[in-house]
C-alpha positions in Angstrom: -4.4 -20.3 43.5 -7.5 -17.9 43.6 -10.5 -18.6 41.6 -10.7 -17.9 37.8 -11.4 -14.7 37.0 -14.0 -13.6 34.9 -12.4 -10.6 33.1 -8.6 -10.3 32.3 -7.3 -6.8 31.2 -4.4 -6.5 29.4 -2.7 -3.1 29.1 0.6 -2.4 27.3 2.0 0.5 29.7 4.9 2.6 27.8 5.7 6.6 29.0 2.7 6.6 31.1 3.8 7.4 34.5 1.1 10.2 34.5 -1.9 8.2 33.5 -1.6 4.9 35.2 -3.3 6.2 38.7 -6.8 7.9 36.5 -6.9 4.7 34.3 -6.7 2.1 37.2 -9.3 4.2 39.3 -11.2 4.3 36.5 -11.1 0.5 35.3 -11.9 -0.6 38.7 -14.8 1.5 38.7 -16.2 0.2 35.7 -15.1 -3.5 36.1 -17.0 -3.8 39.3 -20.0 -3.0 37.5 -19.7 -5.4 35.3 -18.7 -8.6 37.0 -17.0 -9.9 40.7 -14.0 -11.3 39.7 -11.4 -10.0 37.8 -7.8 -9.4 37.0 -6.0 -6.3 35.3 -2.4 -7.2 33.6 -0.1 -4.1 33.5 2.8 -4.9 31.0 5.6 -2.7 31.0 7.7 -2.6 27.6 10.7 -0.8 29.0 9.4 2.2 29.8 12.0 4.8 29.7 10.5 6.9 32.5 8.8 5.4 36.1 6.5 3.8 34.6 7.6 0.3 36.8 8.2 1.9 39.9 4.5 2.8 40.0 2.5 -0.2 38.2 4.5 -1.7 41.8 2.7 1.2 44.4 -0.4 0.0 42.2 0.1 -3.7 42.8 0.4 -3.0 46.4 -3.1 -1.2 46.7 -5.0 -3.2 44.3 -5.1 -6.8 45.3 -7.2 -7.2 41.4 -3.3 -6.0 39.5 -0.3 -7.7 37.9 2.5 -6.0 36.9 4.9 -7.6 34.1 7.6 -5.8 33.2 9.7 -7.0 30.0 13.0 -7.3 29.6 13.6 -4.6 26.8 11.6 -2.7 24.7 9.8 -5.7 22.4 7.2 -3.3 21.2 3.1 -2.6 21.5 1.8 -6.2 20.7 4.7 -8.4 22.1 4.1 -6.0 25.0 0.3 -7.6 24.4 0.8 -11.4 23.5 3.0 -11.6 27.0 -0.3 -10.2 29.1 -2.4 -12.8 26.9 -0.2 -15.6 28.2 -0.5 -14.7 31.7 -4.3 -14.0 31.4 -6.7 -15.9 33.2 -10.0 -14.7 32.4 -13.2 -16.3 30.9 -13.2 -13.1 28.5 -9.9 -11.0 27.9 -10.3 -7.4 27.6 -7.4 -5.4 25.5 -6.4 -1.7 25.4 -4.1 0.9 25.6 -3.1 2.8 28.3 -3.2 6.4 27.1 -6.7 6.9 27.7 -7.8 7.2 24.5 -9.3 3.6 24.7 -12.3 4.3 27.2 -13.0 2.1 30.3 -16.7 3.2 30.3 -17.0 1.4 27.3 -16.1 -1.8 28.1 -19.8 -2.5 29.3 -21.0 -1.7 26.2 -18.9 -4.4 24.2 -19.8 -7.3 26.8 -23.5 -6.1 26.2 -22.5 -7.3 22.5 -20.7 -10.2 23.6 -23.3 -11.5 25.6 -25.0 -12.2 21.8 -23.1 -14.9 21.0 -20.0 -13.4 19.8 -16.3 -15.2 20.5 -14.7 -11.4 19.6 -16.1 -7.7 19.7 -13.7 -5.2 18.5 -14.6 -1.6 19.3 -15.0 0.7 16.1 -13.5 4.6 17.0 -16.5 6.2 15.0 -14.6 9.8 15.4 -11.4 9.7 16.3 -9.5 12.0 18.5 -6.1 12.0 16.6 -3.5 14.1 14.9 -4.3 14.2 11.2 -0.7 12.9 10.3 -1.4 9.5 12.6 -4.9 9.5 10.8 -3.4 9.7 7.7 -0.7 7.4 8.0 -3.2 4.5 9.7 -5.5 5.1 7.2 -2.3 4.3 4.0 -1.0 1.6 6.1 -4.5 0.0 6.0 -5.0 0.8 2.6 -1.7 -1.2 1.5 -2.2 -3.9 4.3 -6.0 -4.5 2.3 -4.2 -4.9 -0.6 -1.5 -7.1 0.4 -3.8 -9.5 2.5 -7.1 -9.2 0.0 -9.0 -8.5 2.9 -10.6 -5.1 4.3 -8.8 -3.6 7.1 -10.7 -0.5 8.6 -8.1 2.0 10.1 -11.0 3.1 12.6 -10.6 -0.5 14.5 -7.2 -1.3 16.7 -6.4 -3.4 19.4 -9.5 -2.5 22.0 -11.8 -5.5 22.2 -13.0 -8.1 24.2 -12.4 -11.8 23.4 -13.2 -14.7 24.8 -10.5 -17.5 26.5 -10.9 -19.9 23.1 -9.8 -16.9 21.1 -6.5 -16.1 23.5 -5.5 -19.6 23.5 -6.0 -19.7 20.0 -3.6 -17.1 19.4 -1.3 -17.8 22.4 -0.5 -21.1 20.3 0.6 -19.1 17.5 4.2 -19.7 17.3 5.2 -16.8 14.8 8.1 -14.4 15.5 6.5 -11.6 14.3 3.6 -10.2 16.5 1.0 -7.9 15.0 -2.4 -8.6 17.4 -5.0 -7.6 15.1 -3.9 -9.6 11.6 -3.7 -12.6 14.6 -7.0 -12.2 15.7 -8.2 -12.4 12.4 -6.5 -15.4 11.4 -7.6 -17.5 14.2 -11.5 -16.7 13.3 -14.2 -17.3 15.2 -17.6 -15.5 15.4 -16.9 -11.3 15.4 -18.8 -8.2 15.6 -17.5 -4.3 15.5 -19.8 -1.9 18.1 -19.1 1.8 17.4 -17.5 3.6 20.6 -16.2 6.9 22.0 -13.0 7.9 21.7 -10.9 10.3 23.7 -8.2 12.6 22.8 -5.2 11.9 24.4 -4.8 13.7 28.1 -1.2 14.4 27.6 2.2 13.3 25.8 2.4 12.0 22.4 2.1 8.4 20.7 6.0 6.7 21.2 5.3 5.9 17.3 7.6 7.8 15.5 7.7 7.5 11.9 10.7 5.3 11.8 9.0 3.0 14.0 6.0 3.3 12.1 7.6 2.4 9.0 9.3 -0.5 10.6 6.5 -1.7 12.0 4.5 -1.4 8.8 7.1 -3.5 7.2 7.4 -6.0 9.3 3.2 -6.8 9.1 3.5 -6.6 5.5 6.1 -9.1 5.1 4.2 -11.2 7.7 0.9 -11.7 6.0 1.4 -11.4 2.8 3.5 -12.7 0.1 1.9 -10.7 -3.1 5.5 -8.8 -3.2 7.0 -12.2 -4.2 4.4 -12.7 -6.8 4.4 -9.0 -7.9 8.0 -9.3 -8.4 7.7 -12.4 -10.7 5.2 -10.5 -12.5 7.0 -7.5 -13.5 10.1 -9.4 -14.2 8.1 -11.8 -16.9 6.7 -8.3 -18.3 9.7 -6.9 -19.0 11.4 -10.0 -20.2 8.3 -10.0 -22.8 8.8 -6.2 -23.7 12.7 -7.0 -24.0 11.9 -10.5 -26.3 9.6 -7.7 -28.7 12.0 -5.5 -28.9 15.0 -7.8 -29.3 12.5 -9.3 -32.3 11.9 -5.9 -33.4 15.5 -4.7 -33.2 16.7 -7.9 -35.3 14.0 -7.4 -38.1 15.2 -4.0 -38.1 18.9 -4.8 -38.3 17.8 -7.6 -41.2 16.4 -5.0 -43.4 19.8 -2.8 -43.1 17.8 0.2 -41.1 20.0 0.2 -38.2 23.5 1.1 -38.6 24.7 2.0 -35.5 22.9 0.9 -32.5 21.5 3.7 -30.3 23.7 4.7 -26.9 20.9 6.2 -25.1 18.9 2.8 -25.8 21.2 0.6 -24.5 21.5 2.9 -21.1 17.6 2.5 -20.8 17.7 -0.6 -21.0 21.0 -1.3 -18.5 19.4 0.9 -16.0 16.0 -0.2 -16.2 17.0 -4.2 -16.0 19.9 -3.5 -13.5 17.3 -1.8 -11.0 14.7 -4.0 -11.7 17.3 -6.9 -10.5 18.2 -5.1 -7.3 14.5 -4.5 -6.2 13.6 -8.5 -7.0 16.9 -9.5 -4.8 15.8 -7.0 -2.1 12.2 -8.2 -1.4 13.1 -11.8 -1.8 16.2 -10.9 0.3 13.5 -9.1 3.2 11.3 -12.3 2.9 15.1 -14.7 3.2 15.7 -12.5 6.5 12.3 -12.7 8.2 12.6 -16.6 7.8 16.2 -16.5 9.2 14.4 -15.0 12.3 11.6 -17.7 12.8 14.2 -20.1 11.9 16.0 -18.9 15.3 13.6 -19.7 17.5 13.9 -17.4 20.1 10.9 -16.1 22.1 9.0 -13.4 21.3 9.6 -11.7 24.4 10.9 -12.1 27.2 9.1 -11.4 31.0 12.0 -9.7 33.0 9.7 -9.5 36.7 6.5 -10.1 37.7 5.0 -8.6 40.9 1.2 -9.2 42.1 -0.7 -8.5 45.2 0.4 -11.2 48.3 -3.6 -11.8 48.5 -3.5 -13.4 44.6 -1.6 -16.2 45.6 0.8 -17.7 42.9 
């Protein structure tokens, strides 16, 4: 077994065939700068395209690379939390792979580090997006604040370095559902945001459609927060009060001989109104019944299909 290294990368590789060669040369570059020793963790979440075949070429010419390659498409940070398992590293760097996230910047957040902090999380001061992912971060962020209670800033993702108590921390995290950032903040420890460039992308487009954003969305929602529980209790003991004042109102009415025929288009109101509210209680506490049903499983988050390093990294 070589020696631990100082610096783990991990790197989520999905439809990147055409950017893996500039981002390893370019990592590499920047790494050595930084320290002797250290590892880069390529994790392939079934890629669609040739993504596998070359993160293997790469293992072959850079003795420093791992290649995991899942055994489906798990998603972004399952993709993530099976590189943080595997990582060896004294600090653990995280980031995409579509170049957006710049190596040259990794420097920069160890000088940060080097403070006294356990986690520095890179802060895209402009960011080099569509307006319609810009937009949609920044609602989702909005909502998730609400939710949670707790400021989320849509200019902060996954790129950050953090040190080995913080990835064991989270590595111990049994959950089901995997969402990297909401996990870092759970877990705690002493954090700091540094301001960094950010890149438009080189080519392609995000895999996030907006099916799988919504999805996604949903999923972290349901995760960390249970306020759609207690909102639903809320509105249902607010219009059960509205319905006793009425029902008081319509019986004092009634008493006094001022009704005579009940109104139709009153008691349709009031039908629809109660029926839907019913169905929309049922279906988030029905969401919330589901999601446990999936912990209560107990199967793994993901699964590691293949893993293929250099001959010189021993096992």
């Amino acid at each position: 077994m070589n020696p631990k290294p100082f610096i783990s990368v991990v790197i989520p590789v999905y439809r990147s065939e055409t950017l893996l060669g500039r981002l390893i040369s370019a990592l590499t570059t920047e790494l050595k700068n930084i320290c002797s020793s250290f590892e880069i963790i390529l994790v392939e979440d079934g890629s669609p395209d040739g993504s596998w075949q070359l993160i293997k070429k790469i293992c072959k010419h850079h003795p420093d690379v791992i290649g995991l390659r899942l055994s489906r498409n798990f998603g972004q940070h399952y993709a993530i939390s099976a590189g943080l398992c595997r990582a060896r590293g004294n600090w653990v760097v995280v980031m995409d792979c579509d170049m957006q996230d710049r190596p040259s910047e990794i420097s920069k957040l160890f000088a940060k580090a080097n403070e006294g902090y356990n986690v520095v999380l890179a802060r895209r001061a402009v960011r080099h997006d569509g307006w319609w992912k810009c937009a949609s971060s920044a609602f989702f962020h909005a909502v998730l604040s609400w939710l949670t209670g707790v400021r989320w800033d849509p200019a902060v993702a996954n790129f950050g370095v953090y040190s080995d108590k913080v990835v064991a921390a989270i590595n111990a995290m049994p959950e089901s559902i995997r969402y990297f950032p909401t996990m870092v903040r759970w877990v705690g420890f002493s954090r700091a945001t540094v301001d960094v460039s950010h890149s438009p992308r080189p080519e392609g487009e995000s895999s996030y459609s907006f099916r799988k954003l919504l999805h996604l969305a949903l999923e972290i929602c349901l995760a960390n927060s249970d306020k759609p529980l207690r909102l639903a209790v809320c509105s249902g003991f607010l219009i059960s009060a509205i319905g006793f004042i009425f029902a008081l109102y319509t019986g004092l009415q009634a008493w006094r001989g001022k009704i005579e025929v009940l109104g139709y288009a009153s008691l349709m109101v009031s039908l629809w109104v109660l029926s839907g509210l019913i169905i929309f209680i049922l279906g988030v506490v029905g969401l919330y019944v589901g999601k446990a049903f999936e912990g209560i499983k107990g199967r793994p988050a993901f699964i590691i299909a293949e893993e293929i390093k250099s001959p010189d990294l021993g096992g």
